[in-house]
MARFI-321613 format. One record per atom (N, C-alpha, C): residue number from 1; atom name; x, z, y. Coordinates in steps of 0.1 Angstrom, whole numbers. Layout:
MARFI-321613
vexke;tiba;east;up;north
NUM;CA;X;Z;Y
...
//
This chain:
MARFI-321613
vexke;tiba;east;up;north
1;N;238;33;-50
1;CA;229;22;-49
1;C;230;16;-35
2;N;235;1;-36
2;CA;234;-4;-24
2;C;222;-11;-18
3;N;215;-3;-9
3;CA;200;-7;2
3;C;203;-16;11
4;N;201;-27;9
4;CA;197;-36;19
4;C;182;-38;30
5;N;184;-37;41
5;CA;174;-38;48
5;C;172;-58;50
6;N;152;-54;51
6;CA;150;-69;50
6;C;146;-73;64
7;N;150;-81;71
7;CA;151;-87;79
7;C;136;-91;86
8;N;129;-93;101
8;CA;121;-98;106
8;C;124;-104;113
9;N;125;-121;111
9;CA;126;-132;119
9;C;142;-130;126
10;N;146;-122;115
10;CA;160;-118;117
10;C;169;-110;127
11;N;158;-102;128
11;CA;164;-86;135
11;C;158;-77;124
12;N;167;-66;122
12;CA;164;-49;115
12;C;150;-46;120
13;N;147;-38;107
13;CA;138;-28;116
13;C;139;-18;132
14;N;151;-16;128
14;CA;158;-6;140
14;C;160;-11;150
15;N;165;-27;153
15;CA;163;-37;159
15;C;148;-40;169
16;N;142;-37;164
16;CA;132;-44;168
16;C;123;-28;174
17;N;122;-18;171
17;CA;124;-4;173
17;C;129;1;183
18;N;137;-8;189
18;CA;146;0;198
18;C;139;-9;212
19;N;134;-21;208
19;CA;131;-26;218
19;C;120;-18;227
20;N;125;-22;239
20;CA;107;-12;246
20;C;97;-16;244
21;N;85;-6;242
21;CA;72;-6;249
21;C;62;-19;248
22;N;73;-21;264
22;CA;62;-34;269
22;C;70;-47;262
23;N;80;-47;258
23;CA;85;-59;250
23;C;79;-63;235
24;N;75;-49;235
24;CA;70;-47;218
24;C;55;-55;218
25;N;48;-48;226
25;CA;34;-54;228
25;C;34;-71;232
26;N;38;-72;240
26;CA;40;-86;247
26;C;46;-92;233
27;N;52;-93;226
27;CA;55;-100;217
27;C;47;-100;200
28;N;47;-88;202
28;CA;37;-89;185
28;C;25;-81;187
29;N;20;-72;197
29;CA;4;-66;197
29;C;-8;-74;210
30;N;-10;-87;205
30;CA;-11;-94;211
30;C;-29;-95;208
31;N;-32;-89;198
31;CA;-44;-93;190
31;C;-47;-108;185
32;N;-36;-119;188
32;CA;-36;-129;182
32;C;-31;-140;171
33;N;-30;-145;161
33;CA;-23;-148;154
33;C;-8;-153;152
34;N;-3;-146;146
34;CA;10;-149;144
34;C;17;-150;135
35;N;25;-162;130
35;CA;33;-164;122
35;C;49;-159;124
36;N;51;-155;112
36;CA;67;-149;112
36;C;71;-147;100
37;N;85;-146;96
37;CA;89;-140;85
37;C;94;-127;83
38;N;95;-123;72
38;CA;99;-106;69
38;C;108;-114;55
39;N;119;-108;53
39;CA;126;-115;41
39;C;125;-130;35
40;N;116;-132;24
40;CA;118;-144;22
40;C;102;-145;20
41;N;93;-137;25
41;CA;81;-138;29
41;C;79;-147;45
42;N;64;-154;40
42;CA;60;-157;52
42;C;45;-155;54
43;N;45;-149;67
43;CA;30;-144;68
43;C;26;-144;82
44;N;11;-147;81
44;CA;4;-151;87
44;C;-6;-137;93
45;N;-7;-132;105
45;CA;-12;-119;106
45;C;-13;-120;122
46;N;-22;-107;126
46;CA;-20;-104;140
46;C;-19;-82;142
47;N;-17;-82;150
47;CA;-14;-70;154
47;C;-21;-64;169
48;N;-27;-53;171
48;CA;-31;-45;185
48;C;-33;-33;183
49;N;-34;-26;193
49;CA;-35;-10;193
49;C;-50;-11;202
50;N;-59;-1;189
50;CA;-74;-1;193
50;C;-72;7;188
51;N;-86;24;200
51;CA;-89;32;196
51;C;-80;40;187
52;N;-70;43;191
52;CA;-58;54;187
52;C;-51;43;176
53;N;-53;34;172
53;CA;-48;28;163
53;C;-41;18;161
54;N;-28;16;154
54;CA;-24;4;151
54;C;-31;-5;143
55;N;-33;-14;142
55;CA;-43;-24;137
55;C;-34;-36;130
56;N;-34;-36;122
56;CA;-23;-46;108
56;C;-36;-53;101
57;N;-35;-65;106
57;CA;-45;-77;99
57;C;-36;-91;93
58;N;-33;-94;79
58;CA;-23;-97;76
58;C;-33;-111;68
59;N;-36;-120;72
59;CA;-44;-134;65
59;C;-36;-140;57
60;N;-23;-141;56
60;CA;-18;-147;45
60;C;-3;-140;47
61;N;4;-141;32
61;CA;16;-141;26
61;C;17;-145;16
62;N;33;-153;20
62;CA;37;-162;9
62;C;50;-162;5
63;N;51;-158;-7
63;CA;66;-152;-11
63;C;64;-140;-8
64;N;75;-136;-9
64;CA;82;-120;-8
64;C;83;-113;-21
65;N;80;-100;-23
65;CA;85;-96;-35
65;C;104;-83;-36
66;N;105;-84;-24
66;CA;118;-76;-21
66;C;113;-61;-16
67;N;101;-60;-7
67;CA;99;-49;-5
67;C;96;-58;9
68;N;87;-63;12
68;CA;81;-66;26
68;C;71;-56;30
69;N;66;-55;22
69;CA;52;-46;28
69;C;57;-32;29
70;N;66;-24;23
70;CA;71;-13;26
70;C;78;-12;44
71;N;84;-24;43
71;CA;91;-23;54
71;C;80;-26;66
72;N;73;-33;66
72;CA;65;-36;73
72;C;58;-25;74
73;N;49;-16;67
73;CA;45;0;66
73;C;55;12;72
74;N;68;9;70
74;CA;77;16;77
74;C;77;14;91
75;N;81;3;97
75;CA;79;1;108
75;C;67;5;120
76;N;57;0;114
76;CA;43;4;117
76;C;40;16;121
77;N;41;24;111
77;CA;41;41;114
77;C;51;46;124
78;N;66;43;121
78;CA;72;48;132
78;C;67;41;147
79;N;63;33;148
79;CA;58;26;157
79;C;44;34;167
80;N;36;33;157
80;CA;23;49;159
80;C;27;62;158
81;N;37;65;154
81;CA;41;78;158
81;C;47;79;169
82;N;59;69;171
82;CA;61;73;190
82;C;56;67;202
83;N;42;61;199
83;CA;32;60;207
83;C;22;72;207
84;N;23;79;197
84;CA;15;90;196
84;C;-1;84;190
85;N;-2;76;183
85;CA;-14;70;179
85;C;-19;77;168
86;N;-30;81;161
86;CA;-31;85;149
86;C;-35;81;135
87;N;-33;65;136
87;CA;-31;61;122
87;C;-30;43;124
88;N;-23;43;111
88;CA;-21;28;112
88;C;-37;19;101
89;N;-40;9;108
89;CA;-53;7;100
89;C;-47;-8;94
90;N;-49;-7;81
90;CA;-44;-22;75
90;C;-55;-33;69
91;N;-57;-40;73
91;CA;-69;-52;66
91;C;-60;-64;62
92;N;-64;-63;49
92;CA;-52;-77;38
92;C;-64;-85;33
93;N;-67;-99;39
93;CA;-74;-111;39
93;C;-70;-113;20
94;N;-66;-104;7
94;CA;-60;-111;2
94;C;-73;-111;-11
95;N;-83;-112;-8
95;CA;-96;-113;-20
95;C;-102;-123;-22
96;N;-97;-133;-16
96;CA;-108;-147;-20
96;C;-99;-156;-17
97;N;-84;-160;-19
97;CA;-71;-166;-19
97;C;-74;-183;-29
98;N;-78;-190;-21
98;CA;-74;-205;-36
98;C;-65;-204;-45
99;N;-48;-191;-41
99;CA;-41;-195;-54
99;C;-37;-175;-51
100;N;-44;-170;-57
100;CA;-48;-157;-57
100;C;-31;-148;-60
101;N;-25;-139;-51
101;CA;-13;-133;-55
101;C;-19;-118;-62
102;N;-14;-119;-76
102;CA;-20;-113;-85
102;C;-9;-95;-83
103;N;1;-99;-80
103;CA;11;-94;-78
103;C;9;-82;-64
104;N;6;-88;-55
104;CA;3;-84;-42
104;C;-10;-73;-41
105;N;-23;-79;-49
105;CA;-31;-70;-54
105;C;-28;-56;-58
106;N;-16;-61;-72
106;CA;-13;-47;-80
106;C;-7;-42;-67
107;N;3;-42;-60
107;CA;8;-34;-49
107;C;1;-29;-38
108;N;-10;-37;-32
108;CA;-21;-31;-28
108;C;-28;-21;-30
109;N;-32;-23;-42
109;CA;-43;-9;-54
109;C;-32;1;-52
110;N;-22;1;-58
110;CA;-14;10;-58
110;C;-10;20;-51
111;N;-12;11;-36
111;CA;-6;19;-29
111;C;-19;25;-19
112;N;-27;23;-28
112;CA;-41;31;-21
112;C;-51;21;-14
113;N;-47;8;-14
113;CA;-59;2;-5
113;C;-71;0;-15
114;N;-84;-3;-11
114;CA;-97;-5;-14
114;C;-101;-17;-8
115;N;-110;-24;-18
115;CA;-119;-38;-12
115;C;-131;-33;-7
116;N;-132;-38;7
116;CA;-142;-26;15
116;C;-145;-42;24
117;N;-159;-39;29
117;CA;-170;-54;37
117;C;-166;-43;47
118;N;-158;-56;57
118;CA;-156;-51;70
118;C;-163;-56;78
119;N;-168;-48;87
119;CA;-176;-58;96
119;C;-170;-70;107
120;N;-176;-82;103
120;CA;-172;-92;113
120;C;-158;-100;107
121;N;-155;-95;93
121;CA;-143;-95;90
121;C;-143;-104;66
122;N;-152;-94;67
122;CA;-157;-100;54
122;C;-155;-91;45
123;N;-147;-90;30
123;CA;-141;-82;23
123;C;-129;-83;19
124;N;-123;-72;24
124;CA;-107;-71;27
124;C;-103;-63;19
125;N;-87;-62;15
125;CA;-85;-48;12
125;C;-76;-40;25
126;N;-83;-26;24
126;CA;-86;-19;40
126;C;-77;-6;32
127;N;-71;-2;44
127;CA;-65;12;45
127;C;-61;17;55
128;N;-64;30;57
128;CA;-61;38;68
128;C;-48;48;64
129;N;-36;44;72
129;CA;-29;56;71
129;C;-28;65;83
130;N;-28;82;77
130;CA;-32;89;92
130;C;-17;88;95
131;N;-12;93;110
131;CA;-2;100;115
131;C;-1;106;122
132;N;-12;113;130
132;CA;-13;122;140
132;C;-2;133;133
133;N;1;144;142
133;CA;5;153;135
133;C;-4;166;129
134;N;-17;167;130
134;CA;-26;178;127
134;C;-28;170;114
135;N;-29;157;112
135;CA;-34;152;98
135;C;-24;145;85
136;N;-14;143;87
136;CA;-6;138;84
136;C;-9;134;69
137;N;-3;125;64
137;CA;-6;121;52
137;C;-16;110;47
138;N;-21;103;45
138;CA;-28;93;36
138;C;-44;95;34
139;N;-51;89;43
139;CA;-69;88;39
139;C;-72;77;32
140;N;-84;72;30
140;CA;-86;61;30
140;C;-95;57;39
141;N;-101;50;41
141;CA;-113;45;52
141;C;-120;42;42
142;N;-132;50;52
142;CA;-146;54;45
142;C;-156;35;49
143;N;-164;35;42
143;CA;-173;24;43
143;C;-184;27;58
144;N;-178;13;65
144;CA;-188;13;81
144;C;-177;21;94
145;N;-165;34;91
145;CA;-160;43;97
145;C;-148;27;102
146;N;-150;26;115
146;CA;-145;21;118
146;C;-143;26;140
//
């Protein structure tokens, strides 16, 4: 089977991975919004490291359907793992959409997120992935644990 990797604004995952540190932050853990593409997705999101955690707040996506969100989850984790962080926290803006991605949902549920009232934030679908090494594996975030 031939795997193609999907592209971010047109560097690899590995690419972008390899960059240092402070290039990483300064460019995407900014806590402020940022548009970019991932394949033939476009999305609208911000990124920061709070309280041991990567923080993945993603307001809109449009298109995709190749495997964005895997890669994007890939990334992420390796990202909190060699920062030593213990979990990647995801909030998907995608519950009250004018043209609702039905599709996105099913991949969501699926992969374990929940519609959970975030504070200050509204109702999202929210997930916590752990990665410390004492916990490894998949929680969900509890209601208010934030």
């Amino acid at each position: 089977m031939n795997h193609r990797s999907i592209d971010i604004e047109g560097y690899t995952p590995e690419e972008i991975l390899a960059l240092p540190d402070a290039q990483i932050e300064a460019f995407f853990l900014m806590g402020t919004p940022l548009a970019f593409r991932v394949g033939t997705a476009e999305i609208l999101g911000q990124f920061e490291v709070k309280a041991e955690r990567l923080i993945l707040e993603l307001a809109h996506i449009d298109g995709g359907g190749e495997g964005v969100l895997p890669t994007l989850a890939a990334i992420a984790k390796r990202y909190a793992q060699r920062r030593h962080l213990k979990a990647v926290e995801w909030i998907v803006y995608a519950t009250n959409c004018a043209r609702p991605n039905l599709k996105l949902r099913r991949v969501l549920e699926r992969r374990g997120f929940q519609v959970e009232g975030i504070e200050g934030k509204g109702d999202c679908y929210h997930f916590i992935d752990e990665v410390s090494e004492e916990t490894k594996g998949k929680v969900r975030a509890k209601q208010g644990q934030r």
